[in-house]
C-alpha positions as CSV (number, residue, x, y, z in Angstrom):
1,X,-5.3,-18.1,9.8
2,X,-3.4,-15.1,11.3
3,X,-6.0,-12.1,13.4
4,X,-3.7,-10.1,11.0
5,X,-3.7,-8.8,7.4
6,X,-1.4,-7.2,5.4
7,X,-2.8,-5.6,2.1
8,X,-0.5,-4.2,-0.1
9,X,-0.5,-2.5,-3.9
10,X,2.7,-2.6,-5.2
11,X,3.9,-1.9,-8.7
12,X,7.4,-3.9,-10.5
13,X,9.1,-3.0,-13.6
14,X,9.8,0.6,-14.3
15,X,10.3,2.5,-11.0
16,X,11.8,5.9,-10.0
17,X,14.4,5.1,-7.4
18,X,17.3,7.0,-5.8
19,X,16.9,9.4,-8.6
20,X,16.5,7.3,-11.7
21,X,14.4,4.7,-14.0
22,X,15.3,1.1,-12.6
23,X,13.5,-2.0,-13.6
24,X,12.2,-4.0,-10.2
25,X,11.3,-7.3,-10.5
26,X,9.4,-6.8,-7.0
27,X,7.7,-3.4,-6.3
28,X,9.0,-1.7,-3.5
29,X,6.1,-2.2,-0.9
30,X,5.6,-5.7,-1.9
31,X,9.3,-5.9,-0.4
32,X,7.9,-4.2,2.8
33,X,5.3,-6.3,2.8
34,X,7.7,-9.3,2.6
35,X,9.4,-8.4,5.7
36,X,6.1,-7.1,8.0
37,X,4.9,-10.9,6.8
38,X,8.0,-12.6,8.3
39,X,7.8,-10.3,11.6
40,X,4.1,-10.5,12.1
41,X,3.2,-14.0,10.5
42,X,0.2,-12.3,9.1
43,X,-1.8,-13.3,6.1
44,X,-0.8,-11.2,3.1
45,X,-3.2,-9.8,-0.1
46,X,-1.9,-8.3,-3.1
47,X,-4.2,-5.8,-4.3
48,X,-4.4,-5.3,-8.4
49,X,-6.3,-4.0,-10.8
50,X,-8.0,-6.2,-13.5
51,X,-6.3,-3.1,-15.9
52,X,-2.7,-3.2,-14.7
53,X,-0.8,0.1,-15.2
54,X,1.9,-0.1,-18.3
55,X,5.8,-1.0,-17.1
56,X,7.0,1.9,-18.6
57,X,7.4,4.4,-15.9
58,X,6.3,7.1,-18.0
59,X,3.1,5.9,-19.6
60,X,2.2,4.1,-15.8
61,X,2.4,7.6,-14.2
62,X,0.0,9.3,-17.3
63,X,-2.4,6.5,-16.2
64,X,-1.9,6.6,-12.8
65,X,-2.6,10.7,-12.6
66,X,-5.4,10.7,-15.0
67,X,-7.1,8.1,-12.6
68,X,-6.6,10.3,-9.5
69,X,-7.8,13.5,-11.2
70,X,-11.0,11.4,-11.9
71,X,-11.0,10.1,-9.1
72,X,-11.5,6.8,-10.6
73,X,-12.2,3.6,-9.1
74,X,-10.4,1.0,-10.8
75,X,-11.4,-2.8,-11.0
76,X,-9.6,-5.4,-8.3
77,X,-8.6,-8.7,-9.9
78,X,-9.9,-10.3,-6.7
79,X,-10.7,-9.5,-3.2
80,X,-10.4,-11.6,0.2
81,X,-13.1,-13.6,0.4
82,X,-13.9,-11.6,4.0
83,X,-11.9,-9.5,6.5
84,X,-13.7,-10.4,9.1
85,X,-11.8,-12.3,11.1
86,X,-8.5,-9.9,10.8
87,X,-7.9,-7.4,13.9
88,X,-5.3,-5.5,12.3
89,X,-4.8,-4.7,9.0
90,X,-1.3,-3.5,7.2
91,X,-2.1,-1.1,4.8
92,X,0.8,-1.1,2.2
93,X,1.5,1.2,-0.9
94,X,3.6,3.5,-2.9
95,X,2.7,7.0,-2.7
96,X,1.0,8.4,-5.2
97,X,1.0,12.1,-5.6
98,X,0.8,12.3,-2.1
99,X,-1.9,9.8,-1.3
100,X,-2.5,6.1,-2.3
101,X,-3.4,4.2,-5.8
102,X,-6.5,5.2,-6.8
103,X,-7.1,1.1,-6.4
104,X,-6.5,1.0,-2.6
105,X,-9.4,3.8,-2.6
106,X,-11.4,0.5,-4.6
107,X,-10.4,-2.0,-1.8
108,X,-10.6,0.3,1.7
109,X,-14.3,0.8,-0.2
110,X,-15.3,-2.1,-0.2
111,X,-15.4,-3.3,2.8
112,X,-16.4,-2.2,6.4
113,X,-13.4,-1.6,8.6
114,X,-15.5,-1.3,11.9
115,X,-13.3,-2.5,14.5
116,X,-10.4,-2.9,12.9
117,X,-6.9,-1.3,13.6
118,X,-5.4,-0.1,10.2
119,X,-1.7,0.8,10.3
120,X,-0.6,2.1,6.9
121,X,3.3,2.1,5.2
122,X,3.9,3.4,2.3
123,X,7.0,3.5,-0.1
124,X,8.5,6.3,-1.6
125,X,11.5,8.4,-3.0
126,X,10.9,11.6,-1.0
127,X,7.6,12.7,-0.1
128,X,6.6,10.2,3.0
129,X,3.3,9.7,3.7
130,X,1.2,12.5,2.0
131,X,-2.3,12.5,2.8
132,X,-2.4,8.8,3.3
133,X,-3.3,8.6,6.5
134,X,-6.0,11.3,6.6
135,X,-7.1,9.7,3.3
136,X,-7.7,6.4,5.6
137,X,-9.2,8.2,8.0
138,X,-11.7,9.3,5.7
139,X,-12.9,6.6,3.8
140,X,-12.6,4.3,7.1
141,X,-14.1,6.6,10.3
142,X,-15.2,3.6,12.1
143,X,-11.5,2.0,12.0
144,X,-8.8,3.1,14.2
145,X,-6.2,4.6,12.2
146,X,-2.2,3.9,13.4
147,X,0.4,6.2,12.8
148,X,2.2,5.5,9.3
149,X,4.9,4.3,8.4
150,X,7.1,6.0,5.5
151,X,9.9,3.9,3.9
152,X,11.9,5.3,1.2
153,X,11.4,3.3,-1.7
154,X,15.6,2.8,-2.7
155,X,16.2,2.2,0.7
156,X,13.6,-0.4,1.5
157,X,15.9,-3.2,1.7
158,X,17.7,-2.1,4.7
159,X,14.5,-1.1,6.8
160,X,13.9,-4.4,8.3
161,X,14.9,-2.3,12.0
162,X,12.7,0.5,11.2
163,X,9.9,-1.8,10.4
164,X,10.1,-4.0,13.2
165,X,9.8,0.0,15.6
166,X,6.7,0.6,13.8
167,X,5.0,-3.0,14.5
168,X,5.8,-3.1,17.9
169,X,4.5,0.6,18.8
């Protein structure tokens, strides 16, 4: 067991990227996660929601805002069983409206992050980080908070370089 954790919510099928509806067969940020797994070694979580959103890009982003203007909590299929034992955690997701999926809110809730370093990435197709990190900073103040990393969404493939700065600062 790696002292390191990478949690990530990521979405496939319909995605906006470079500009138009593609269908991914991996989410963007599960790619990112991919890669911060092979430079880290870290143990890796996928974090979904027992109600997945639709894979029509249209009807997941309905969903997707009506939970954030509720400020809803949705249901994880499953959580680590502890994070005890993790130093760091990688705190992966696509931006959302400028912030996270209101299901990351669900899992940075339930647990206590004393301790712990969190360094966020998120995916994207032009609006970075948003209020991510703040976000973070909010719902964990007894974690120490790393400086994000924003990695645009069509270009993810490619950021293996950029990824590997951001680990190692």
């Amino acid at each position: 067991m790696s002292d390191k954790l990478i949690a990530f919510y990521s979405r496939a099928g319909e995605n906006y990227v470079n500009g138009m509806i593609k269908t991914l067969t991996v989410g963007n940020t599960e790619v990112a996660a991919g890669i911060i797994a092979e430079l880290t070694g870290a143990d890796s979580f996928k974090i979904e929601q027992v109600q997945s959103y639709s894979d029509d890009y249209n009807e997941c982003i309905a969903q997707a805002q009506s939970d954030q203007k509720r400020e809803a909590r949705p249901e994880l299929k499953s959580y680590p069983d502890s994070i005890d034992a993790y130093d760091t955690i990688y705190l992966g997701f696509p931006n959302y409206w400028s912030t996270m999926p209101m299901a990351v809110f669900t899992f940075l809730e339930h647990f206590d992050f004393t301790g712990k370093t969190i360094k966020p990435f998120c995916t994207h197709e032009g609006s970075g980080m948003g209020s991510g990190v703040s976000d973070i900073k909010k719902l964990c103040p007894s974690a120490k908070v790393d400086k994000g990393l924003a990695i645009h969404g069509g270009s993810v493939q490619g950021a293996r370089k950029d990824i590997e700065k951001w680990i190692n600062e």
